[in-house]
ZAMARGU-4260 file (C-alpha; in steps of 0.2 Angstrom, whole numbers, plus 5000, padded with zeros to 4 digits):
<rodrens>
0) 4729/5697/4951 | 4738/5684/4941 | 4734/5681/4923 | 4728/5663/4925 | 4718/5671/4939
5) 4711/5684/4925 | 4710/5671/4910 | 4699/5659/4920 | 4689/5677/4925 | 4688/5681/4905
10) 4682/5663/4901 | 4667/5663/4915 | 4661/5680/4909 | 4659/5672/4890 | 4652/5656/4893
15) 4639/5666/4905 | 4636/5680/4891 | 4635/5667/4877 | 4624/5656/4887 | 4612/5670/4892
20) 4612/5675/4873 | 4606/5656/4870 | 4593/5657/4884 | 4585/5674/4878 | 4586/5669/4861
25) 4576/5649/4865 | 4563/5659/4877 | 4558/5675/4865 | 4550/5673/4844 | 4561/5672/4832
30) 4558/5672/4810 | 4558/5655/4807 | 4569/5652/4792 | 4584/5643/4787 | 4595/5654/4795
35) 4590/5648/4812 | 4604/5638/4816 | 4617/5651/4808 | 4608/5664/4820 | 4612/5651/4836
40) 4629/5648/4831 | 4633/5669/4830 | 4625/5670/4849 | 4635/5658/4856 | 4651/5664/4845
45) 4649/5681/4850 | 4647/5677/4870 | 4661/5665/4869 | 4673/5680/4861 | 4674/5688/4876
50) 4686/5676/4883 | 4699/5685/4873 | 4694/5702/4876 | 4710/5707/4887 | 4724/5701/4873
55) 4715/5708/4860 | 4701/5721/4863 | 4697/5729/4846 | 4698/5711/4839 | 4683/5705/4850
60) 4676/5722/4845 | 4671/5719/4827 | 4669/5701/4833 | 4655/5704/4843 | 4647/5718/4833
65) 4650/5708/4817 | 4641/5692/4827 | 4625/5706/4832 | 4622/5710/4814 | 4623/5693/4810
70) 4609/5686/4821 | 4597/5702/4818 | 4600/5698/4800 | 4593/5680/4805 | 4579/5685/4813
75) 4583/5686/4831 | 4578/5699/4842 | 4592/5698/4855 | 4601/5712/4865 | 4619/5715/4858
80) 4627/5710/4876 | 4643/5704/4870 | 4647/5721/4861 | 4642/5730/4877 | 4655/5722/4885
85) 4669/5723/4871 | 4664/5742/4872 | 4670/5742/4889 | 4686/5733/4886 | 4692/5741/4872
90) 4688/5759/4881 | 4698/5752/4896 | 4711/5748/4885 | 4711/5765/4879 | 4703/5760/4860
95) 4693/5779/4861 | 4692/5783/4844 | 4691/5766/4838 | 4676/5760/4849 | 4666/5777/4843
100) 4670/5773/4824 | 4662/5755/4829 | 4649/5760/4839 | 4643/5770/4823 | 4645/5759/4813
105) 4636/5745/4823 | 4621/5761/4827 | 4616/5762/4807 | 4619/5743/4802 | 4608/5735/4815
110) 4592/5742/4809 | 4600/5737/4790 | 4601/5719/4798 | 4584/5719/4804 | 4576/5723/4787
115) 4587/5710/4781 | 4577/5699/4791 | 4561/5701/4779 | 4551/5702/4793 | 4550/5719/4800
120) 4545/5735/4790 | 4557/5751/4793 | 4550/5758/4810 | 4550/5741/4817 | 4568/5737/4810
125) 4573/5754/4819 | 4563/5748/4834 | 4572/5732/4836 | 4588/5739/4833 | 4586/5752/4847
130) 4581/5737/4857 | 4597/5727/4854 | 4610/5741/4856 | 4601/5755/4866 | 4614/5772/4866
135) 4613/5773/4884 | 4620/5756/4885 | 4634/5761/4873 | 4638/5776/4883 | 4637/5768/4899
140) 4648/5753/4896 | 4661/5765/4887 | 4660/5777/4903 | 4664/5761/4915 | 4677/5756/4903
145) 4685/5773/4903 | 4682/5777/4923 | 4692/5760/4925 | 4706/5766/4912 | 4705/5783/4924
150) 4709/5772/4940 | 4722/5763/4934 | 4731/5776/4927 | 4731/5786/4944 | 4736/5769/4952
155) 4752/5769/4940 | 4755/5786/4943 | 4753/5786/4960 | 4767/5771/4961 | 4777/5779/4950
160) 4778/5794/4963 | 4781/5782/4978 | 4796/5775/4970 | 4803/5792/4965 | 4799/5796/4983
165) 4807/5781/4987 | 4825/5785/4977 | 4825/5805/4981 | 4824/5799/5001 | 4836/5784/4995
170) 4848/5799/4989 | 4845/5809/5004 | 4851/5796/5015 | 4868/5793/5006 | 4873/5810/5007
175) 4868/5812/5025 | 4881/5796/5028 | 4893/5803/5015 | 4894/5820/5027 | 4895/5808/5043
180) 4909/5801/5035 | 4918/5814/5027 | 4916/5824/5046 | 4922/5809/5056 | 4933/5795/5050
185) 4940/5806/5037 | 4946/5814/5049 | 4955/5801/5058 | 4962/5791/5047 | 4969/5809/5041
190) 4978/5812/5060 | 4984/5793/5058 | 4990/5797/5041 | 5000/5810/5046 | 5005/5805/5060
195) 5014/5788/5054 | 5021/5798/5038 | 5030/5809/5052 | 5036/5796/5061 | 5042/5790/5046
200) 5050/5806/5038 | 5059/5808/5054 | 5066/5789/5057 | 5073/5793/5040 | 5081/5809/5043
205) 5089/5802/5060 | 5098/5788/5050 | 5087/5778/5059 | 5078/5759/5052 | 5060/5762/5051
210) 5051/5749/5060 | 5041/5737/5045 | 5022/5739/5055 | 5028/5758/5054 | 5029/5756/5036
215) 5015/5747/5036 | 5002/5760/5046 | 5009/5773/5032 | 5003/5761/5018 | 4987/5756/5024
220) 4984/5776/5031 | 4985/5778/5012 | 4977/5766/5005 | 4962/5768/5018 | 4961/5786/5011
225) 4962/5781/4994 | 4947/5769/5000 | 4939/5781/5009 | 4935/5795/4997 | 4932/5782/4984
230) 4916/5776/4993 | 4912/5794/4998 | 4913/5797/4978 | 4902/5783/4977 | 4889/5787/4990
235) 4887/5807/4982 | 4885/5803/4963 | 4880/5783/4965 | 4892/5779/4952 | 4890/5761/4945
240) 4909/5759/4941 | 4919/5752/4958 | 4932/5760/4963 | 4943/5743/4963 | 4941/5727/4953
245) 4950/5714/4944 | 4964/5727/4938 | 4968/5734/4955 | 4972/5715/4963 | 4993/5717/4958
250) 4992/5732/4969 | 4986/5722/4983 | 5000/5708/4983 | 5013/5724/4980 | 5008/5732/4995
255) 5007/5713/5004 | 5025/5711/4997 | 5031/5729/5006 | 5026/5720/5024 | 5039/5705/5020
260) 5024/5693/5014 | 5031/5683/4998 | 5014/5683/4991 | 5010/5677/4970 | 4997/5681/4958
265) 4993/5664/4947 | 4980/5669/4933 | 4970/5652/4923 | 4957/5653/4908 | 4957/5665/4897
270) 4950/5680/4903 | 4935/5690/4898 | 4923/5705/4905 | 4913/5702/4920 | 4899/5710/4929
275) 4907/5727/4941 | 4899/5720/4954 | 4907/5702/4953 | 4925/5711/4949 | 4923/5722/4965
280) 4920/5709/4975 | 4934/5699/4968 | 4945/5714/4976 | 4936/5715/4991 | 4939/5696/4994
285) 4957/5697/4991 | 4959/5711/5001 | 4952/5705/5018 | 4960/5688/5014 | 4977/5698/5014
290) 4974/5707/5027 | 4969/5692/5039 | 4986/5683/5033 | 4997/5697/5038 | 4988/5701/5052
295) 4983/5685/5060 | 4992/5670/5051 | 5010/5673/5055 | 5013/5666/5039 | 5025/5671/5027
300) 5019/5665/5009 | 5002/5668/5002 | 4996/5664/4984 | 4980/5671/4974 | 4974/5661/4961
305) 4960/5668/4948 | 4953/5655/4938 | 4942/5663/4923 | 4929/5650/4917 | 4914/5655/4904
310) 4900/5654/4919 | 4911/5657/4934 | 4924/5665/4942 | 4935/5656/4955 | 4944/5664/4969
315) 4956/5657/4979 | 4970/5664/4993 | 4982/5652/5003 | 4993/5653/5015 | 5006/5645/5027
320) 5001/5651/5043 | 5000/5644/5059 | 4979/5640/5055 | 4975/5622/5064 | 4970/5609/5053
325) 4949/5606/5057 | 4949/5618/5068 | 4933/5627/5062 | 4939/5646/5057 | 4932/5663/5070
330) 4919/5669/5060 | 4924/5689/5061 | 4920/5703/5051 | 4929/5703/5037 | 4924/5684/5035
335) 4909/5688/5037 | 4909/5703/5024 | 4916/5691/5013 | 4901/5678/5015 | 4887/5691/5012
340) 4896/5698/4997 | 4899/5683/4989 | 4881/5675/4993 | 4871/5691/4986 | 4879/5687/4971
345) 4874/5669/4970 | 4890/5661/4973 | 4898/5651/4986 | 4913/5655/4999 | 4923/5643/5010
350) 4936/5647/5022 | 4944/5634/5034 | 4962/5628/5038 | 4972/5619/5026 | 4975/5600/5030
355) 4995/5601/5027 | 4995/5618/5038 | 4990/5637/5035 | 4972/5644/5030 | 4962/5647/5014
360) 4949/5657/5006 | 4940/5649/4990 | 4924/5658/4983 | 4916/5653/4966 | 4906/5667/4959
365) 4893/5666/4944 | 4896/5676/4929 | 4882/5679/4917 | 4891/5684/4899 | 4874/5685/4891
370) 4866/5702/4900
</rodrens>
């Protein structure tokens, strides 16, 4: 329930108590002195209290047990409503001890007020007071309150445990894919690894000129098992810190470099901390953007440029392949990695050709200094 919902629900409940204070006082006898009018005003103050009896429940405690002495002390013989009702908020709102020291209280000064009113002797003065403020009233309206508290608290607890249940199965479930990967692609990637560092080994051993995409299948072999255990790290302890950001970019161009692609790193703004999450994928971008050029392109340059601003970060990667002017790009995988990374973060990707020839990659991501 929202709280303009349960504000307007506060309001209707103290102008129907106040008003019904006013009815039963208009319809019954009441002294008729000077104090008449004071007596009226207290009804209606006391009824119209309740309005703010969710915000501040011990407040419109005393309020409303003050405003009940008050008109007995006048003269009028009126149930205590509006204290039955601040009993059951404070209760709910856990004011135990607080609401007994008041309903004492409120027990042994209502029969005071009444004998104030000059017009009942003591056993009627006790008589009207057990008439305004019965003790089965106070007990059940601090029994609802506290069987409410009871509820809620269960409801709380019982969330609480779903969301615990939530995260252990959460947990469950990235180790069970950490095993799957550890028993299978591990594995492979492993034979490939070995394979092409053999091939390698032996090239060089036979005087031989080792074939660039051998050199190649050896550095990503390597780098995919860097990659590799660095997720399955990730995926055991749920580890906030990425494995790759910001810092880790140079090592991209180097290994771009070692395939014969000329490719530069250009850094603008002055640099600062950002979010693990926007430097991770900052790495990922740049990655899959080098890995489309030297795969795809057939080009032979390629330029990074990281532009630091205070409420952005902007990412761009060109090259000279052979990418047809407004010819719309194939949206595969990687591009498509790239997209959902960069739009769960808020920001905004484009990747098209170039008009004066070759492709590029240019994301803007949001960077929020304040948290």
């Amino acid at each position: 329930m929202g709280t303009g919902w349960a504000g307007v629900r506060d309001w209707a409940i103290a102008v129907g108590v106040a008003a019904t204070l006013l009815v039963t006082a208009l319809s019954g006898r009441h002294s008729a002195t000077d104090l008449a009018p004071f007596g009226y005003a207290l009804l209606a103050a006391g009824g119209l209290a309740l309005a703010a009896r969710s915000r501040a429940p011990v407040l419109v405690l005393a309020a409303t047990g003050l405003c009940a002495v008050g008109y007995q002390a006048a003269g009028f013989d009126v149930p205590a409503v509006a204290y039955l009702f601040a009993v059951y908020a404070a209760v709910r709102a856990g004011h135990r001890a607080v609401t007994v020291a008041a309903s004492v209280t409120m027990l042994a000064a209502l029969p005071l007020a009444a004998l104030v009113s000059g017009s009942h002797d003591m056993g009627e003065a006790l008589a009207q007071a057990r008439g305004a403020l019965e003790l089965a009233w106070l007990i059940a309206a601090g029994a609802a309150g506290e069987a409410l508290r009871q509820a809620e608290r269960r409801a709380d607890e019982a969330e609480r445990t779903r969301e615990e249940t939530a995260r252990h199965r959460a947990d469950e479930e990235r180790l069970h894919i950490a095993r799957e990967l550890h028993d299978s692609l591990t594995h492979q990637i492993s034979i490939i690894k070995v394979q092409a560092e053999v091939a390698v080994h032996v090239a060089r051993r036979r005087g031989e000129q080792v074939p660039e995409s051998l050199l190649a299948i050896q550095a990503a072999g390597r780098e995919a098992t860097r990659e590799l255990r660095a997720t399955l790290r990730a995926l055991r302890d749920d580890d906030a810190t990425p494995p790759r950001g910001l810092d880790h970019i140079p090592e991209l161009l180097e290994r771009a470099r070692g395939i014969g692609l000329d490719a530069t790193l250009t850094i603008e703004g002055r640099r600062h901390d950002v979010p693990a999450a926007v430097s991770r994928t900052v790495y990922r971008i740049v990655q899959e953007a080098l890995t489309n050029v030297s795969r795809h392109a057939a080009a032979t340059t390629a330029s990074v440029r990281i532009d630091y601003r205070p409420d952005a970060l902007t990412i761009r990667v060109d090259d000279d392949g052979g990418a047809t002017p407004g010819a719309a790009p194939v949206p595969g995988v990687g591009l498509l990695g790239m997209r959902e990374r960069v739009t769960a973060l808020g920001g905004h990707l484009r990747a098209e050709p170039r008009g004066e020839g070759g492709f590029t990659v240019r994301a803007e991501l949001p960077v929020d200094r304040t948290s």
